[in-house]
C-alpha positions in Angstrom: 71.8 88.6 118.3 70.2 90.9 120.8 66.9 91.2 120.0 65.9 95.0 120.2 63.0 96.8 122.6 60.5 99.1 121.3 61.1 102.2 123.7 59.1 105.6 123.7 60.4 108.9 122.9 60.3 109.0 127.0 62.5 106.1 127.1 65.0 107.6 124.7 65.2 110.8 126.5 65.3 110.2 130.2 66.9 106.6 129.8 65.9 103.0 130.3 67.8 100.1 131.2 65.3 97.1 131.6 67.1 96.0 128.2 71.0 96.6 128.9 72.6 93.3 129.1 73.8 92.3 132.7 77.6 93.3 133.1 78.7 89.7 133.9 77.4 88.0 130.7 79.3 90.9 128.7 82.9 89.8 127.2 85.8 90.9 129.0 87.5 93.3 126.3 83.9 95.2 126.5 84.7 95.7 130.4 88.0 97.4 129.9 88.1 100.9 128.6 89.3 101.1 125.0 88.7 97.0 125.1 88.1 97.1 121.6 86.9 99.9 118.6 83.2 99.4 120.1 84.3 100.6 123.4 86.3 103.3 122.1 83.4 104.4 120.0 81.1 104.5 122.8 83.0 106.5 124.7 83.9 108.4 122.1 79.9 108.7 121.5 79.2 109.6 125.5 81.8 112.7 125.8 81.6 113.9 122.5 78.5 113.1 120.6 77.5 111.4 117.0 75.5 112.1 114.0 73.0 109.9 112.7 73.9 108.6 109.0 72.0 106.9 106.4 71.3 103.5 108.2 74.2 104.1 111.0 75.9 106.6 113.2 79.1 108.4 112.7 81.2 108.3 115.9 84.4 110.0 115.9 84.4 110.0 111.9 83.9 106.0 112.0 80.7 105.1 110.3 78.9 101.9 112.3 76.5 100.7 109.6 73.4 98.4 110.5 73.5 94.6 110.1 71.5 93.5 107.2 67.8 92.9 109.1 68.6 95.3 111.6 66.0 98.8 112.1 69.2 101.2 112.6 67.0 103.9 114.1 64.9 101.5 116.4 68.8 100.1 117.3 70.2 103.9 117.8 67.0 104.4 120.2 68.0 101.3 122.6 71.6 102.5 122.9 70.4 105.8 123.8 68.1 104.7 126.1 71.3 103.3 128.2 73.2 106.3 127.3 70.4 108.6 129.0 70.7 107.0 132.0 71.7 108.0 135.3 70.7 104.8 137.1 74.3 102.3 135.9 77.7 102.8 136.8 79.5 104.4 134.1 81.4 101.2 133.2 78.4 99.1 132.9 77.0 101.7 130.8 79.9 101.9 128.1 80.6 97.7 128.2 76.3 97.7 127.6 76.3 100.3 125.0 79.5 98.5 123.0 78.4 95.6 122.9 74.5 96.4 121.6 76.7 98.6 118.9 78.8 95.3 118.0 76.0 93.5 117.9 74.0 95.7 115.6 75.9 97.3 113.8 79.5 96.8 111.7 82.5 99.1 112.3 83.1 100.9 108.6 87.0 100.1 108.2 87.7 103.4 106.1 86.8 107.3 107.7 83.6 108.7 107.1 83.1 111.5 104.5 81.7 114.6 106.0 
């Protein structure tokens, strides 16, 4: 597992990238748009926004809950940090993001309640 960074409210808001993983150690379905349901969430995530839930993030009415040891805010932070950015291509920036979500968090099979 990914181990996550401890970022500043600074880092979170005008982005930070020294953690993204490097797009060639990424697996291929997280390179192609709509790869998989992290992909799709992250994009989903990027264009249309999320809200924060009780140890997770709704994305697109699909609740991503944290892996048991995992600080879901401290997680949500580091994604954003990527998200934020300006400096990655836009590909690079959705395979990162996915894969930190898959790794951190589990894909809820059912809808989320509003």
């Amino acid at each position: 597992m990914l181990q996550i960074p401890e970022l500043s409210a600074a880092d979170v808001a005008f982005g930070n990238i020294a953690h993204m993983p490097k797009f060639d150690t990424l697996p291929a379905d997280f390179k192609r748009h709509n790869g998989n349901a992290y992909v799709e969430a992250v994009s989903n995530w990027f264009f249309r926004g999320a809200k924060v839930a009780p140890n997770g993030i709704i994305i697109n009415d699909v609740k991503f809950t944290a892996k048991p040891g995992v600080d879901a805010n401290k997680a949500l932070r580091a994604i954003k940090a990527v998200l934020a950015s300006f400096e990655p291509k836009h590909e690079h920036k959705e395979a990162a993001c996915a894969f930190m979500l898959s790794e951190w968090f589990d894909k809820e099979d059912q809808k989320a309640k509003a």
